[in-house]
C-alpha positions, 0 to 999 in steps of 0.5 A: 500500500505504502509503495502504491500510494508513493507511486501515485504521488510521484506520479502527480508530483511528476505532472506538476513539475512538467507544468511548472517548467512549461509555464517558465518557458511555455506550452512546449519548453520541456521534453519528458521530465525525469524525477529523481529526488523529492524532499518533504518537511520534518522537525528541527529541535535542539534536544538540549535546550528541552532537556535544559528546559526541564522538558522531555520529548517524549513527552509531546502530544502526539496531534499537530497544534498541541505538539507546536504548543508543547514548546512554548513554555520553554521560553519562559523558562530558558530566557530564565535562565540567561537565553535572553534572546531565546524563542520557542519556534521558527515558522516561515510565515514571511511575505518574502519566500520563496518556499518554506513558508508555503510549505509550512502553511500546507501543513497546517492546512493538512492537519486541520482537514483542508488538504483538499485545496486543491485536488486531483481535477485541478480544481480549487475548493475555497468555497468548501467550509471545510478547507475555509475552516481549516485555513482560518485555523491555521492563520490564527494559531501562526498569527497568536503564536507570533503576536504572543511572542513565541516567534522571532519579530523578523520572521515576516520578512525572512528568506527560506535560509533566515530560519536555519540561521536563526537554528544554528545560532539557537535562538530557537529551540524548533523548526519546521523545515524541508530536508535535512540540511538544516542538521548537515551543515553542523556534521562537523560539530559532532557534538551537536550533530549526534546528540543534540540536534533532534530530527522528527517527523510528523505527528498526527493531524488535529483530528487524530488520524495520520498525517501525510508530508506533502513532498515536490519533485526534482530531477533531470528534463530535456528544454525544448530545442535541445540539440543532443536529445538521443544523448540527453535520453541516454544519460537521463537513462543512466542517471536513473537507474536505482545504483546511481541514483542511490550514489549521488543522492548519498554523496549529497549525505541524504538531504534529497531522498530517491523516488523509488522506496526499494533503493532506501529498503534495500541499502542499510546506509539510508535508515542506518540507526548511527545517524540520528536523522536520516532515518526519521527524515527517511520514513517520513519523505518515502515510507509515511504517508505522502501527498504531492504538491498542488502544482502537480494538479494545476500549475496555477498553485505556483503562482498562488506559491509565488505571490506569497498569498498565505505570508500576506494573509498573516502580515494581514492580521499582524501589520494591517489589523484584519481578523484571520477569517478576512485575511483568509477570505482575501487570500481565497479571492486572490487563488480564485482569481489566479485559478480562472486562467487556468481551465481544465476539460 
């Protein structure tokens, strides 16, 4: 099941990939795209600083806004004890991007029950009280969680490295964030590589049942106009098969995982318990749970990505004085908008 559900969702993100190519160079700019990685989003957490917190995490809740939650007394309790510029959490809810903040609010989304957004008929489903319920849930809890000072003030207009930085010189205790870079740039300060940067994957959605990451696709494709295609396809060909795929995505230290779920069964390397984050960050992007990104359903999902649509709608509530329920009603006017221009049969 786990392998059929990871083929269709490779499937669609592959499809969405193709569309957002074509709509950079139009209708005909890509030959056959060929899909070699896919990231998905896990936890980033200083186990050291929950410890010195007097918190265990073991402990967390197992749904999604009471496992954010568990972390926000820590600041009180830090900052008490000299980490004065300490904050809880690092979410991207920037108006800048480009990308963690969208997928930071697909989550969200996704654990309040509105993952059908958008859905396989590339057809956008803002008037369905359920995703409307959903995406004003999810705006309120970043929105207090920021105006409640759990946030770093910057966060509004942080790039996608802002958070990692604000990571690495702990002036938060978590975040949310794709791959597993965040972890690698630090492998060579081992101590805080292998005992106290703590990798998780997702816990459970808001109303108890599983949770899946939403992931994108990455690889190889052949523009239009190429002059070498039959050479292009032989090494498209060569760079795909499962041998070579598994070097190079391990010569990057498993930042990209492979798209094909036997090559990370079959080599030990990939969930090999001496590395505390590959494994969890494994199981969450190939074996879990996985939904594609809603570009793989209507390339007009890029453009909603690109205006930054859900970073306005939360600098909406926190600069502009609007309720979520209008910021989000705001946001839905605008995706509606940007949706009519592209029709489907």
């Amino acid at each position: 099941m786990a392998d059929d559900l990871g083929r269709k969702t490779m499937a669609v993100a592959r499809v969405g990939w193709r569309l957002h190519l074509t709509s950079l160079g139009g209708r005909q700019a890509v030959r056959n795209p060929v899909t070699v990685t896919m990231p998905a989003e896990p936890f980033h957490i200083w186990g050291d600083l929950v410890e010195k917190a007097g918190f265990r995490l073991s402990d967390a809740p197992r749904t999604w806004d009471a496992y954010w939650d568990f972390f926000k007394p820590m600041q009180a309790v830090l900052r008490g004890k000299g980490m004065r510029k300490i904050y809880a959490m690092g979410p991207q809810i920037t108006t800048v991007g480009p990308n963690d903040g969208n997928g930071l609010m697909a989550h969200f989304m996704i654990a309040n029950g509105g993952a059908g957004i958008v859905t396989e008929d590339g057809k956008l489903h803002t008037e369905d009280p359920k995703v409307r319920e959903a995406a004003i849930r999810s705006v309120t809890w970043l929105t207090d969680a920021y105006k409640d000072g759990y946030v770093p003030p910057e966060a509004l207009s942080w790039t996608d490295a802002d958070d990692n930085n604000a990571f690495h010189e702990k002036q938060i205790v978590m975040d949310f964030d794709g791959s597993i870079s965040t972890e690698l740039a630090m492998i060579n300060d081992r101590k805080a590589y292998l005992e106290q940067i703590v990798t998780a994957g997702l816990p459970l959605a808001n109303d108890g049942q599983p949770m899946p990451a939403q992931i994108g696709a990455g690889g190889l494709f052949i523009p239009k106009g190429a002059k070498n295609v039959e050479v292009a396809k032989d090494f498209a060909r060569f760079f795909l098969r499962p041998e070579v795929m598994n070097a190079n995505l391990k010569g990057g230290l498993g930042r990209a995982v492979p798209t094909i779920p036997s090559i990370v069964k079959e080599d030990p390397w990939w969930l090999d318990p001496r590395d505390p984050h590959r494994p969890p960050y494994v199981r969450e992007s190939v074996l879990g749970p996985t939904i594609p990104s809603y570009n793989g359903y209507n390339p007009a999902w890029g453009q909603v990505n690109a205006e930054q649509l859900w970073g306005q709608a939360h600098a909406d509530v926190i600069k502009n004085g609007m309720t979520p329920t209008a910021a989000v009603d705001k946001a839905f006017r605008r995706m509606k908008a940007i949706f009519s221009k592209y029709l489907f049969e």
